[in-house]
N, CA, C and O atoms as CSV, one atom per row, in Angstrom:
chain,resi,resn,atom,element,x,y,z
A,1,UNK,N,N,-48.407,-61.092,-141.081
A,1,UNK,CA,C,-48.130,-60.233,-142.225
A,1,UNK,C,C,-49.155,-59.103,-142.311
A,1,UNK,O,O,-48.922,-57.906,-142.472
A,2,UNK,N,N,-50.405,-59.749,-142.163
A,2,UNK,CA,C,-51.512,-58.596,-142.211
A,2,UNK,C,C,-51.444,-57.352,-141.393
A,2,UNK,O,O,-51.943,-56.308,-141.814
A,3,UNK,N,N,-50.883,-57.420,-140.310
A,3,UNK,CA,C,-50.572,-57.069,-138.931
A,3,UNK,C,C,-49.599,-55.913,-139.656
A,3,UNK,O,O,-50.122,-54.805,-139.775
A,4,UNK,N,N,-48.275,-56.067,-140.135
A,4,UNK,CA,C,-47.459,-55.657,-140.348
A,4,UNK,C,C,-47.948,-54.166,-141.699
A,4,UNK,O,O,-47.406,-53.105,-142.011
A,5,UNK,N,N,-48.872,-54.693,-142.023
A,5,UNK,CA,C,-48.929,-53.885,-143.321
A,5,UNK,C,C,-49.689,-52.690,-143.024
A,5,UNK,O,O,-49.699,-51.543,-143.472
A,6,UNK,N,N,-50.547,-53.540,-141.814
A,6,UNK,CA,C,-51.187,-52.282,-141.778
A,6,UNK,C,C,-50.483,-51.313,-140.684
A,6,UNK,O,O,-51.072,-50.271,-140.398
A,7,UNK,N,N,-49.563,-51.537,-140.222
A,7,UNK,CA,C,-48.675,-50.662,-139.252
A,7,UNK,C,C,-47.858,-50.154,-140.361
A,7,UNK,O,O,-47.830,-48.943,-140.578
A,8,UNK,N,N,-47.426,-50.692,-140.828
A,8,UNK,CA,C,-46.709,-49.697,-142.307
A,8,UNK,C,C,-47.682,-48.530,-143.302
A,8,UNK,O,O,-47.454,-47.434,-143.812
A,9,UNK,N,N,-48.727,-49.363,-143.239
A,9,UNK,CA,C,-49.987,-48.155,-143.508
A,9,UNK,C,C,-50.287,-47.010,-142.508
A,9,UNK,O,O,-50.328,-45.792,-142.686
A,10,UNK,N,N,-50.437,-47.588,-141.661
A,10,UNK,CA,C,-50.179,-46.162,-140.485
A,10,UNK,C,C,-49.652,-45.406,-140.385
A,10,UNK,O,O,-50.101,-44.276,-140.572
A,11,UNK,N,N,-48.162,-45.702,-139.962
A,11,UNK,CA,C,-47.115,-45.043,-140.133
A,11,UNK,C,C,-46.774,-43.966,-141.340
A,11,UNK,O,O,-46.291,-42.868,-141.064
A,12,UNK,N,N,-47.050,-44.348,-142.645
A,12,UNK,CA,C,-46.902,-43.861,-143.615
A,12,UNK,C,C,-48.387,-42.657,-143.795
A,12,UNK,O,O,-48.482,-41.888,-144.752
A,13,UNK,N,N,-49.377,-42.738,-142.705
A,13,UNK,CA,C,-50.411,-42.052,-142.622
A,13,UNK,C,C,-50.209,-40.924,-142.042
A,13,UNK,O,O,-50.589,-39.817,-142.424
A,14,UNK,N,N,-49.469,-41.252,-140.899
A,14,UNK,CA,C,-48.993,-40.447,-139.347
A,14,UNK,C,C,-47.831,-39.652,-140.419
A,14,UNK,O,O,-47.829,-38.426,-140.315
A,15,UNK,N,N,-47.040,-40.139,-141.239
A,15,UNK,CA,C,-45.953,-38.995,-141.470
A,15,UNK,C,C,-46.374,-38.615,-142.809
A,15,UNK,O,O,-45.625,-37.721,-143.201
A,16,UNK,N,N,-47.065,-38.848,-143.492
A,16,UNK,CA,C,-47.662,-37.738,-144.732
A,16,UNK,C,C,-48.915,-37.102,-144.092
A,16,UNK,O,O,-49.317,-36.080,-144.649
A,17,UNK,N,N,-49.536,-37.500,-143.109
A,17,UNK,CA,C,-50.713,-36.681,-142.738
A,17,UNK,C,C,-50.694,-34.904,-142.515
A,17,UNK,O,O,-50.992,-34.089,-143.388
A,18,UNK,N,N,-50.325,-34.642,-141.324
A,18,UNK,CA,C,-49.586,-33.489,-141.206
A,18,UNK,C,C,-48.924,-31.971,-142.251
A,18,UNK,O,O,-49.000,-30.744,-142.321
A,19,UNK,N,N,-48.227,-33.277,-142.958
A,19,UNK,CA,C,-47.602,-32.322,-144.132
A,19,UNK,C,C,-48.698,-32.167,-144.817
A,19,UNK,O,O,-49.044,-31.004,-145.020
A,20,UNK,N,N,-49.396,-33.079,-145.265
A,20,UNK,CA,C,-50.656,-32.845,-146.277
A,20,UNK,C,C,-51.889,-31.879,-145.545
A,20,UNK,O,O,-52.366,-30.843,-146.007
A,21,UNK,N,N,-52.208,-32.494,-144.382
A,21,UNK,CA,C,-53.422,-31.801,-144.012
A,21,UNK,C,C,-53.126,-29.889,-143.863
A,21,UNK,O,O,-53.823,-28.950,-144.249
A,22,UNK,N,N,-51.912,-29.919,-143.202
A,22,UNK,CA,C,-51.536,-28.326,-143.091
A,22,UNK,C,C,-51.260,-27.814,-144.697
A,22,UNK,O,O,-51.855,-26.737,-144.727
A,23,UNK,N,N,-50.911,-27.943,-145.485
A,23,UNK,CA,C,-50.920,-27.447,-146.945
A,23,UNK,C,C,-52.089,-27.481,-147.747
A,23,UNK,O,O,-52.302,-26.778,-148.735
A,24,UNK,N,N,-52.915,-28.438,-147.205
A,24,UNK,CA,C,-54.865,-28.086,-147.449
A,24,UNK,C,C,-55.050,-27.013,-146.762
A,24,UNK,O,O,-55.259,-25.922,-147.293
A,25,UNK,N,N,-54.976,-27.259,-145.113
A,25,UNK,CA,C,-55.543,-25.792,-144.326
A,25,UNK,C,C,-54.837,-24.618,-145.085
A,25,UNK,O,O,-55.634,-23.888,-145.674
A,26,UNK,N,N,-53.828,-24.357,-145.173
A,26,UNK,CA,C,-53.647,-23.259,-145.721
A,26,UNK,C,C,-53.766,-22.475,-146.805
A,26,UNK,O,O,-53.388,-21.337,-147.081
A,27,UNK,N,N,-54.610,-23.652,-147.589
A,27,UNK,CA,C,-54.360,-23.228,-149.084
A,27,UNK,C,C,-56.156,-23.105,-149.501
A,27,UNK,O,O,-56.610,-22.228,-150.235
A,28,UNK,N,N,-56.950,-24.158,-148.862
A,28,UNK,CA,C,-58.137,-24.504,-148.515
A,28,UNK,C,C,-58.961,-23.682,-147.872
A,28,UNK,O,O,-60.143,-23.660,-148.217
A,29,UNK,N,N,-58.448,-22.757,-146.699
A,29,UNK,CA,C,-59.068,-22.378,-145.504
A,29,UNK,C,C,-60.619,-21.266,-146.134
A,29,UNK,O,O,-60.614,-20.313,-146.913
A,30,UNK,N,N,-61.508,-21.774,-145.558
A,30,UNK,CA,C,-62.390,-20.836,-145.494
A,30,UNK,C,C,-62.530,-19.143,-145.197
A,30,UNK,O,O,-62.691,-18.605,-144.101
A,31,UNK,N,N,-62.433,-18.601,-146.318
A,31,UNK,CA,C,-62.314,-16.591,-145.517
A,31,UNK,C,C,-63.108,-16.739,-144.327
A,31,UNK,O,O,-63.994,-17.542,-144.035
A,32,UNK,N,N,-62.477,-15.581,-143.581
A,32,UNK,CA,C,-63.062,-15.234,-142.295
A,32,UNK,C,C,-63.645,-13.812,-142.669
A,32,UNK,O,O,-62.855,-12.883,-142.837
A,33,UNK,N,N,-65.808,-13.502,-142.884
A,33,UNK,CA,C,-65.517,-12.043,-143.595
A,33,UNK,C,C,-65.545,-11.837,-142.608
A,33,UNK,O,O,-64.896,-10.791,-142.643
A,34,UNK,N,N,-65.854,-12.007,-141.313
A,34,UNK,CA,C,-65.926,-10.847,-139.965
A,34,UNK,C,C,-64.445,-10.462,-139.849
A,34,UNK,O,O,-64.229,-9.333,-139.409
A,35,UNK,N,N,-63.294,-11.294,-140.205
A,35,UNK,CA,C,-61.880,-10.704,-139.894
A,35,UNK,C,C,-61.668,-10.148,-140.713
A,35,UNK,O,O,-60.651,-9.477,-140.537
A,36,UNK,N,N,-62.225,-9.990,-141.893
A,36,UNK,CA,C,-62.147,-9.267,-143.018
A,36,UNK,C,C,-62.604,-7.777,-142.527
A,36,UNK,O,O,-61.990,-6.712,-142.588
A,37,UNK,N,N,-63.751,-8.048,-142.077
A,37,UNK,CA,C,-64.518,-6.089,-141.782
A,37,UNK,C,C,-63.117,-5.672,-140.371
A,37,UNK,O,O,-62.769,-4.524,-140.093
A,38,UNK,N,N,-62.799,-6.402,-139.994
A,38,UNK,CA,C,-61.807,-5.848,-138.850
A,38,UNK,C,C,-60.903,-5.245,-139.559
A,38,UNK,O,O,-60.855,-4.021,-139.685
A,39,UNK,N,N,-59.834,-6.335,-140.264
A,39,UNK,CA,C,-58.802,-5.786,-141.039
A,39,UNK,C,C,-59.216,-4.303,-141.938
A,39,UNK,O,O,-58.481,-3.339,-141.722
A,40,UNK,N,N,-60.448,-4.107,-142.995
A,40,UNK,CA,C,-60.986,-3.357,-143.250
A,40,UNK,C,C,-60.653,-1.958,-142.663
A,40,UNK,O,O,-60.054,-1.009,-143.169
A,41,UNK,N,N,-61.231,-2.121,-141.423
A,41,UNK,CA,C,-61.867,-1.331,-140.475
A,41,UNK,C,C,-60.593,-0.706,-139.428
A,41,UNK,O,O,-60.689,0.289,-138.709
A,42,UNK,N,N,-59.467,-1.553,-139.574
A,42,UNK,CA,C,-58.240,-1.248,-139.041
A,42,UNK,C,C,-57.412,-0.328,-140.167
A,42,UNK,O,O,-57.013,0.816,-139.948
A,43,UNK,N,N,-57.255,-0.984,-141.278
A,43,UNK,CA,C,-56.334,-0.781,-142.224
A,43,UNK,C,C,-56.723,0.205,-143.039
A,43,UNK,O,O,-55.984,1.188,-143.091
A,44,UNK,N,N,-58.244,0.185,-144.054
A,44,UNK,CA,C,-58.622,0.968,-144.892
A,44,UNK,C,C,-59.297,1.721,-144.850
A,44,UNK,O,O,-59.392,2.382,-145.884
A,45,UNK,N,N,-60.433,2.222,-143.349
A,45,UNK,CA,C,-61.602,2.848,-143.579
A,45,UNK,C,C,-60.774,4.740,-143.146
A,45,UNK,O,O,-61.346,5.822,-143.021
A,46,UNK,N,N,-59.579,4.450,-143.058
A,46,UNK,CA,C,-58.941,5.709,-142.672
A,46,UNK,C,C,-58.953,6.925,-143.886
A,46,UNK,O,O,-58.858,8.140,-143.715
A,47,UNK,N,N,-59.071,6.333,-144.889
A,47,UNK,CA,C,-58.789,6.922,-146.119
A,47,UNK,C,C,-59.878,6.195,-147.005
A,47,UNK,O,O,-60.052,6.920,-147.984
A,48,UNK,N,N,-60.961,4.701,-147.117
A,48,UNK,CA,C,-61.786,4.619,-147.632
A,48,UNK,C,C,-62.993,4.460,-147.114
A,48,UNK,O,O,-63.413,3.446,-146.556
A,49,UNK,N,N,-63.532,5.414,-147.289
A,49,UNK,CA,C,-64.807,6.046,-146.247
A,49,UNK,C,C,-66.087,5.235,-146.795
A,49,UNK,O,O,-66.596,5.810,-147.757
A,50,UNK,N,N,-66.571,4.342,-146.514
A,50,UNK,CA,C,-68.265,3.569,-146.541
A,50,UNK,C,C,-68.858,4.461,-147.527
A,50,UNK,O,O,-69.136,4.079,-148.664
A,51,UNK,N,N,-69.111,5.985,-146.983
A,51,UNK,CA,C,-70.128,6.615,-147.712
A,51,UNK,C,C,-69.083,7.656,-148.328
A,51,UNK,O,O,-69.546,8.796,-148.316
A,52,UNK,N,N,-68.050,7.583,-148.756
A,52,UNK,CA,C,-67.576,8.274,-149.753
A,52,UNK,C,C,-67.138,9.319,-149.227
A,52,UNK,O,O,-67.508,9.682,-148.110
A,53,UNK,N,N,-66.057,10.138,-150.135
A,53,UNK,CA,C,-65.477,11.509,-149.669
A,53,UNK,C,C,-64.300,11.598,-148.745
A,53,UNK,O,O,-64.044,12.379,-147.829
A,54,UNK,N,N,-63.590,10.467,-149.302
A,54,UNK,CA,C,-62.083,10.104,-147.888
A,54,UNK,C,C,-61.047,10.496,-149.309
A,54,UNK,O,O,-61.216,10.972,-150.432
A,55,UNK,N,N,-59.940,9.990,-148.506
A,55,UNK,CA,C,-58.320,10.557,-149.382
A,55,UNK,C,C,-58.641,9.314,-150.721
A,55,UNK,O,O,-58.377,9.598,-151.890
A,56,UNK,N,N,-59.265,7.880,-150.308
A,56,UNK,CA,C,-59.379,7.180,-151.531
A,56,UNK,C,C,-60.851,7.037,-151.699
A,56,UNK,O,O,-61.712,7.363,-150.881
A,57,UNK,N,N,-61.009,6.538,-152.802
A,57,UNK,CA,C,-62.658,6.276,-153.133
A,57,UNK,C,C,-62.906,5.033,-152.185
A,57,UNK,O,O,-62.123,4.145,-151.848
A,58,UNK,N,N,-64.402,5.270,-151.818
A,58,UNK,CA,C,-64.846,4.268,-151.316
A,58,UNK,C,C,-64.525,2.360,-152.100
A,58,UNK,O,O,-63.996,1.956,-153.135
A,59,UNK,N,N,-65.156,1.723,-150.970
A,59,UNK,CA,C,-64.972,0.447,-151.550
A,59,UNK,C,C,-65.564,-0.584,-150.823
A,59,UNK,O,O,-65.165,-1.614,-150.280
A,60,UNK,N,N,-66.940,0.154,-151.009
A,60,UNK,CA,C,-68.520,-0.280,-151.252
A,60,UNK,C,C,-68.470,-1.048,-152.498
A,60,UNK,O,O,-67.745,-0.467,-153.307
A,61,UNK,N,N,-68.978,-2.160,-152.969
A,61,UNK,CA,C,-69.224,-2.620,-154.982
A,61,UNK,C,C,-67.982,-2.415,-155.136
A,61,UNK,O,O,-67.926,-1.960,-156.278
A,62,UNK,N,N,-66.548,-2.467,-154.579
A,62,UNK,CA,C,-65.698,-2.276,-155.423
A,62,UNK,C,C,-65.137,-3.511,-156.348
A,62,UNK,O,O,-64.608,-3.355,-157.448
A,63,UNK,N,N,-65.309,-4.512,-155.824
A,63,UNK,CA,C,-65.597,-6.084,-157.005
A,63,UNK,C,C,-66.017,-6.196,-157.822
A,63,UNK,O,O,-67.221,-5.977,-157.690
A,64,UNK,N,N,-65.811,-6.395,-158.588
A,64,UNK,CA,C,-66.326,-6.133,-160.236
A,64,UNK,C,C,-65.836,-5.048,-160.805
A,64,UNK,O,O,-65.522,-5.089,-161.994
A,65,UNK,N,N,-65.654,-3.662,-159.909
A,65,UNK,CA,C,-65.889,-2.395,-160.341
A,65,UNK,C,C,-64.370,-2.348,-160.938
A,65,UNK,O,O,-63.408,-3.079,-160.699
A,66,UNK,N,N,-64.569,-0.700,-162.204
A,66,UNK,CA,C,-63.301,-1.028,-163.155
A,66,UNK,C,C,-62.831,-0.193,-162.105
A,66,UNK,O,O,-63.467,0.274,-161.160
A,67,UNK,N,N,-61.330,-0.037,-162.474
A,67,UNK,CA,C,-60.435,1.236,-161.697
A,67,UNK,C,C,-60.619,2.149,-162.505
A,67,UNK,O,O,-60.692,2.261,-163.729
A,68,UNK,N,N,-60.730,3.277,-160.968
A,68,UNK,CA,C,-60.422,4.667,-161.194
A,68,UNK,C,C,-61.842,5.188,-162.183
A,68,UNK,O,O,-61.907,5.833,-163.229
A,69,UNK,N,N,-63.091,4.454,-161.131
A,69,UNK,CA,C,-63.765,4.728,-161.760
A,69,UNK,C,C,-65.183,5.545,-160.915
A,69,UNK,O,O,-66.115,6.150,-161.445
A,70,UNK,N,N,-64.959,5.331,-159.652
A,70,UNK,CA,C,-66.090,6.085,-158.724
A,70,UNK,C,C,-65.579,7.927,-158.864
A,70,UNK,O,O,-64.451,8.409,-158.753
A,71,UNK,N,N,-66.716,8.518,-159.101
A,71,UNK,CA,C,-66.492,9.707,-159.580
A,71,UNK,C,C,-66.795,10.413,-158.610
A,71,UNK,O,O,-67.629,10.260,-157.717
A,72,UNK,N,N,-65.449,11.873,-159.018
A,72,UNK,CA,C,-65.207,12.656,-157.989
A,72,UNK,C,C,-64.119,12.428,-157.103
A,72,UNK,O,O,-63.923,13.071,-156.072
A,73,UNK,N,N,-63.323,11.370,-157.587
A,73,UNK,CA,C,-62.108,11.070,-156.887
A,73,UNK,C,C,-61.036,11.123,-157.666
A,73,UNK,O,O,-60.907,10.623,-158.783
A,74,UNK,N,N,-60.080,11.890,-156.903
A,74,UNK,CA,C,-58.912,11.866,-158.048
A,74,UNK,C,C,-58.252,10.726,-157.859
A,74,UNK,O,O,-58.135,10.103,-156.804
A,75,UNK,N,N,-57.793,10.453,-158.985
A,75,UNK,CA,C,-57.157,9.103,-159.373
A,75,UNK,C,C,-55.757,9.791,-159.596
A,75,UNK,O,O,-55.630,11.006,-159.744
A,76,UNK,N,N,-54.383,8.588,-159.606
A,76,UNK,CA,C,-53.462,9.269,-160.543
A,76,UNK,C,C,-53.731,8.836,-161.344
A,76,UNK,O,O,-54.757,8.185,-161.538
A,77,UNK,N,N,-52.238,9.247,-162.593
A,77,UNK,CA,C,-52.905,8.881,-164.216
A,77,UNK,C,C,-52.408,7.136,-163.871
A,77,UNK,O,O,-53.049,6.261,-164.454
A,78,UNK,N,N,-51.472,6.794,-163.092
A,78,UNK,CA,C,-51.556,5.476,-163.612
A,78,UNK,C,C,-52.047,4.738,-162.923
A,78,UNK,O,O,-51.338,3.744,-162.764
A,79,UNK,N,N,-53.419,4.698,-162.131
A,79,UNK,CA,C,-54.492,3.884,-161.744
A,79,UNK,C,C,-55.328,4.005,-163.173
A,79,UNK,O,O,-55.244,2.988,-163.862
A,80,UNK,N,N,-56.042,4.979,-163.675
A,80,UNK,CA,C,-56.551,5.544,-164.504
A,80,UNK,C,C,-56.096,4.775,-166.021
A,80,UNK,O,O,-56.810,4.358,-166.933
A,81,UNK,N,N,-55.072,4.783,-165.909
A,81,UNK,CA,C,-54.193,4.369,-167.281
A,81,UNK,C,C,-54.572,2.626,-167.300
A,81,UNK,O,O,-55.084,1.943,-168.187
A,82,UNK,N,N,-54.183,2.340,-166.213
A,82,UNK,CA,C,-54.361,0.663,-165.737
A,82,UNK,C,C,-55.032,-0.277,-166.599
A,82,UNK,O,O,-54.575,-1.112,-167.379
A,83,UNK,N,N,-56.674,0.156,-166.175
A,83,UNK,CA,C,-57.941,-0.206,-167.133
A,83,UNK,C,C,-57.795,-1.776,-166.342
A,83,UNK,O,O,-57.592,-2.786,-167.016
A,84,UNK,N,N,-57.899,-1.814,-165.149
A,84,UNK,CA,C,-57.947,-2.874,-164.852
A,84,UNK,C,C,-60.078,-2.985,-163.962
A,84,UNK,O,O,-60.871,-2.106,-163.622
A,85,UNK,N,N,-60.144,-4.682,-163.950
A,85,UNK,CA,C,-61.529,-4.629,-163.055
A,85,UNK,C,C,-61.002,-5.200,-161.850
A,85,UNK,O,O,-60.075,-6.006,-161.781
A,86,UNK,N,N,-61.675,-4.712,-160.900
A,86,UNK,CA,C,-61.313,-5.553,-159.696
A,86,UNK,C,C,-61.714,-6.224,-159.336
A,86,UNK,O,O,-62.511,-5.940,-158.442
A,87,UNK,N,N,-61.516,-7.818,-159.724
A,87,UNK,CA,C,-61.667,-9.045,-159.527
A,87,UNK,C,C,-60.971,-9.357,-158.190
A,87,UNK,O,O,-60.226,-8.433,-157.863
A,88,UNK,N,N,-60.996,-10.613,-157.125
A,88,UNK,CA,C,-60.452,-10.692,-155.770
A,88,UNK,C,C,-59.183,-11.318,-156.169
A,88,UNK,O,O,-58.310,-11.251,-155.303
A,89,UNK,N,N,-58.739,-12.138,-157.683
A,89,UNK,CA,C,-57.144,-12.541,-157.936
A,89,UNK,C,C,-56.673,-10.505,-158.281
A,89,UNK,O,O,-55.875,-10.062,-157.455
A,90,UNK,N,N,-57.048,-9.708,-159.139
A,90,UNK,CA,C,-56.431,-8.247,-159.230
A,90,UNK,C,C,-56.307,-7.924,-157.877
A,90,UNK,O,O,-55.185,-7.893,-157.371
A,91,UNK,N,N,-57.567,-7.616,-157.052
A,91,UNK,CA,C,-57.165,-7.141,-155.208
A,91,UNK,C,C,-56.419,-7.625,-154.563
A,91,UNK,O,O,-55.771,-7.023,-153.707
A,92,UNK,N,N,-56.315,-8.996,-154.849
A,92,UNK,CA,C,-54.879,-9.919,-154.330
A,92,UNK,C,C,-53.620,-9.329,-154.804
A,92,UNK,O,O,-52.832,-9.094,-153.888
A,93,UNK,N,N,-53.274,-9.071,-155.808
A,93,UNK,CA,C,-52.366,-8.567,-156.507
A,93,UNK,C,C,-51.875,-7.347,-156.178
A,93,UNK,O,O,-50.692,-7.106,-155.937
A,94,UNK,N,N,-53.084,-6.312,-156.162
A,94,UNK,CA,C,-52.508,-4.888,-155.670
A,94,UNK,C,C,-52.750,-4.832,-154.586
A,94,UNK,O,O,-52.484,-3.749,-154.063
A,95,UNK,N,N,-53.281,-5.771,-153.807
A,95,UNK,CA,C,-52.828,-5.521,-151.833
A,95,UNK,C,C,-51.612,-5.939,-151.361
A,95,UNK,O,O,-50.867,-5.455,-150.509
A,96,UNK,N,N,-51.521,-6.982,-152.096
A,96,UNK,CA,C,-50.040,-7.583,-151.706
A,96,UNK,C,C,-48.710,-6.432,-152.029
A,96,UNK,O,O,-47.730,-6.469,-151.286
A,97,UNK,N,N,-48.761,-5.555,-153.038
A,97,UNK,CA,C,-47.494,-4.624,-153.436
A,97,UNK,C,C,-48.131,-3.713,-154.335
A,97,UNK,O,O,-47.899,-3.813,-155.540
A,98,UNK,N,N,-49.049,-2.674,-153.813
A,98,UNK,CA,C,-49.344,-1.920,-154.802
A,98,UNK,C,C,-48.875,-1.108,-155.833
A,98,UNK,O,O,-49.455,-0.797,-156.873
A,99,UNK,N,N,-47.726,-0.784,-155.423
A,99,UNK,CA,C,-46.467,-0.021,-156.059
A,99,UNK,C,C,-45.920,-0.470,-157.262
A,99,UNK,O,O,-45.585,0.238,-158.211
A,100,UNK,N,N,-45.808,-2.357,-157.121
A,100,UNK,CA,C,-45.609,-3.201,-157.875
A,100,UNK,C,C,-46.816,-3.960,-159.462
A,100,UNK,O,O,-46.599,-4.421,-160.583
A,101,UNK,N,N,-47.909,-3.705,-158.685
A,101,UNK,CA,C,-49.307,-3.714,-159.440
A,101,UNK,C,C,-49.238,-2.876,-160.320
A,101,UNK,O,O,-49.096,-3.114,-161.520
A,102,UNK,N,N,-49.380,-1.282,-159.548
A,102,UNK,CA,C,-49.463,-0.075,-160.645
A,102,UNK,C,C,-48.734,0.766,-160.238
A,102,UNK,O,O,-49.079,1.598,-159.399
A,103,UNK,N,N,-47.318,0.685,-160.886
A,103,UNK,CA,C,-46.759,1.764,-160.704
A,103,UNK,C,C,-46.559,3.158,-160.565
A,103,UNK,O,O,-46.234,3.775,-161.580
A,104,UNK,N,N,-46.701,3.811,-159.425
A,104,UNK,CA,C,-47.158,5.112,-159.960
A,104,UNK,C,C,-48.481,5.166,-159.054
A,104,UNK,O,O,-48.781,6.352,-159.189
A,105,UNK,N,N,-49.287,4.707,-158.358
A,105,UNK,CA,C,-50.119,4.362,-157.959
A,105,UNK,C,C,-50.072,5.124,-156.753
A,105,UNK,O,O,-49.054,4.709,-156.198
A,106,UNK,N,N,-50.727,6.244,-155.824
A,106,UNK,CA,C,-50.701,6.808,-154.442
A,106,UNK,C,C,-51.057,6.007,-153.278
A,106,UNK,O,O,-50.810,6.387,-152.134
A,107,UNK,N,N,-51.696,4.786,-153.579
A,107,UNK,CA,C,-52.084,3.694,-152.860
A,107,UNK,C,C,-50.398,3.755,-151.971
A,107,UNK,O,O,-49.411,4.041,-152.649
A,108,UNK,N,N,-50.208,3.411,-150.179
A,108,UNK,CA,C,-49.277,3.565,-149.657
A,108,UNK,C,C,-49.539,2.958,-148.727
A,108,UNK,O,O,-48.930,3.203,-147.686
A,109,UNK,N,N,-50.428,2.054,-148.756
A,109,UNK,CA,C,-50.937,0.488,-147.970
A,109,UNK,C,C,-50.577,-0.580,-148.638
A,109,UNK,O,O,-50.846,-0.541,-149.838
A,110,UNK,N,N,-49.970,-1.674,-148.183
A,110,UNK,CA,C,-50.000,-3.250,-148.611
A,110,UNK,C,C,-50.576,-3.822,-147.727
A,110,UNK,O,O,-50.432,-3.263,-146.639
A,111,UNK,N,N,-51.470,-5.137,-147.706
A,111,UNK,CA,C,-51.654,-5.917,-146.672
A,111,UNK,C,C,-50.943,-7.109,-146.851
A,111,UNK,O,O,-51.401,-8.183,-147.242
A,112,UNK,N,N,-49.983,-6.889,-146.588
A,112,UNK,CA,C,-48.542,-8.348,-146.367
A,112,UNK,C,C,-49.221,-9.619,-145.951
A,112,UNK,O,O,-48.971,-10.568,-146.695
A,113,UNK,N,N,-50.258,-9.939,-144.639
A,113,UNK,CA,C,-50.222,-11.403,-144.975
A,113,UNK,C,C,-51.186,-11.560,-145.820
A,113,UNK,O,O,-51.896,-10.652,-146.253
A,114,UNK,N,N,-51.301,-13.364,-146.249
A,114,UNK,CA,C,-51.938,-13.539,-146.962
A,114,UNK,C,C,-53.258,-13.979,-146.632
A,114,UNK,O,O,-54.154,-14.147,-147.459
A,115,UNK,N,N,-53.370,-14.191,-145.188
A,115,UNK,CA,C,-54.999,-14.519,-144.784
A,115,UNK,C,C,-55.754,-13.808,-144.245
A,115,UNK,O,O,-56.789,-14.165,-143.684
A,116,UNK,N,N,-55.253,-12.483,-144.363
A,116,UNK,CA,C,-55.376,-11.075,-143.344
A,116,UNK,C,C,-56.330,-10.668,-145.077
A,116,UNK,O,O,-57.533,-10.435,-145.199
A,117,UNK,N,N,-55.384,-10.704,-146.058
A,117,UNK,CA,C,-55.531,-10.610,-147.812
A,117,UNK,C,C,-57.078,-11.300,-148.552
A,117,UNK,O,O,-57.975,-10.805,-149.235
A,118,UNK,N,N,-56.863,-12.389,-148.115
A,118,UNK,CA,C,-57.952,-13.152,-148.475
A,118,UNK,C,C,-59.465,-12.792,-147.815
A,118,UNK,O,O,-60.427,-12.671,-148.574
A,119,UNK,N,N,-59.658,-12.584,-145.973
A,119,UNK,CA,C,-60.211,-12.190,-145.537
A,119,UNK,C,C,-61.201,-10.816,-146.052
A,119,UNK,O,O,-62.410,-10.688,-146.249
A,120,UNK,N,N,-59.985,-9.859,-146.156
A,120,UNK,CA,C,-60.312,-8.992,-146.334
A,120,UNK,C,C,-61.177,-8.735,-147.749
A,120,UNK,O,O,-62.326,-8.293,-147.765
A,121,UNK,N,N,-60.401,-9.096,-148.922
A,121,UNK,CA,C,-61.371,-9.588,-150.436
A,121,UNK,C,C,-62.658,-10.107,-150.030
A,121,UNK,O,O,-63.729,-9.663,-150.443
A,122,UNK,N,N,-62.476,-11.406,-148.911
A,122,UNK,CA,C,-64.099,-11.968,-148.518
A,122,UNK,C,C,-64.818,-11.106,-148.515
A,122,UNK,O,O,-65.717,-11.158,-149.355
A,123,UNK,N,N,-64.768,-9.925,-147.588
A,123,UNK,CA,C,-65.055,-9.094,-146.521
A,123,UNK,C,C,-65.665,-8.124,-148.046
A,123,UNK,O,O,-66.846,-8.262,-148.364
A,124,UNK,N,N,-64.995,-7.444,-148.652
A,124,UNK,CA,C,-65.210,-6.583,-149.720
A,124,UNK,C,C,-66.716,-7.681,-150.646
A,124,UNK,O,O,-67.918,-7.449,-150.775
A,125,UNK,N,N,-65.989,-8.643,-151.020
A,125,UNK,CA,C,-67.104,-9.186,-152.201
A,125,UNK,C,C,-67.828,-9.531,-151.798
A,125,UNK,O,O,-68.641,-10.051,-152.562
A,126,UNK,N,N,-68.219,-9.546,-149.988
A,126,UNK,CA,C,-69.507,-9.903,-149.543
A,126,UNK,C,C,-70.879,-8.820,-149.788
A,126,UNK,O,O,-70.887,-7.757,-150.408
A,127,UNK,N,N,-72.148,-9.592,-148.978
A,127,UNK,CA,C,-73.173,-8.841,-149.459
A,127,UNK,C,C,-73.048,-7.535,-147.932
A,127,UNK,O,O,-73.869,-6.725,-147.500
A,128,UNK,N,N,-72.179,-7.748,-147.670
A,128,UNK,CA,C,-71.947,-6.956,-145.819
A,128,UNK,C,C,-71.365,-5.426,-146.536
A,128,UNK,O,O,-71.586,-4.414,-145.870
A,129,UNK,N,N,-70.545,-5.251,-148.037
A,129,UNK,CA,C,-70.100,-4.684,-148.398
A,129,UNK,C,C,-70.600,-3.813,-149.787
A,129,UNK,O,O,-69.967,-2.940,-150.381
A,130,UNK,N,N,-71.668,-4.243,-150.027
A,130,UNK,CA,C,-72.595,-4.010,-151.015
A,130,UNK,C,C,-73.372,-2.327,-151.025
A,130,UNK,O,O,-73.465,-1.810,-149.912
A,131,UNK,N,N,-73.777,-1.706,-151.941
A,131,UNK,CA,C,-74.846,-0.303,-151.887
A,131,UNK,C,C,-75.815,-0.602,-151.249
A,131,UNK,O,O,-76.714,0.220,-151.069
């Protein structure tokens, strides 16, 4: 009997394991910031320039920082209007569909996946990304 139970324990290990362990990894996973400065460095530094003076404001400190608030950059009115801070759940939000975030918004980048997303937030709220 003992024998038996614990092969039924197994079994029942072997087929919830899998499902469980992959829905931790994915949900769990540690940011990657070095894939973060890539994605960065692929996606945003075209238009957000390190030291300032690109088509968008930099995004150096931009964590914490409110919108539409580094000066000398034009904003539209409805970034401006927003009054949002950029926390990494808000950057999640307006990377995923910016259009959808703030309507009205010149932003004309999404970063569609979501670990490319996460990375990249790492990558920003790190000290790699700091003044």
């Amino acid at each position: 009997m003992r024998h038996l139970i614990g092969a039924a324990t197994l079994a029942a290990a072997l087929l919830a394991g899998p499902a469980v362990g992959s829905a931790q990894g994915a949900a769990g996973a540690k940011p990657d910031i070095g894939h973060g400065e890539g994605t960065f460095n692929d996606m945003c530094m075209s238009c957000h320039l390190k030291e300032g003076g690109g088509q968008g404001p930099t995004l150096v400190g931009v964590v914490g920082r409110a919108s539409a608030a580094v000066p000398g950059v034009m904003y539209t009115k409805a970034l401006q209007d927003a009054h949002l801070t950029w926390t990494p759940q808000k950057l999640d939000e307006f990377l995923t569909n910016p259009q959808v975030a703030v309507p009205g918004t010149a932003m004309p980048m999404s970063v569609p996946d979501a670990k490319d997303r996460a990375d990249l937030i790492a990558y920003l709220a790190s000290p790699a990304n700091k003044p």
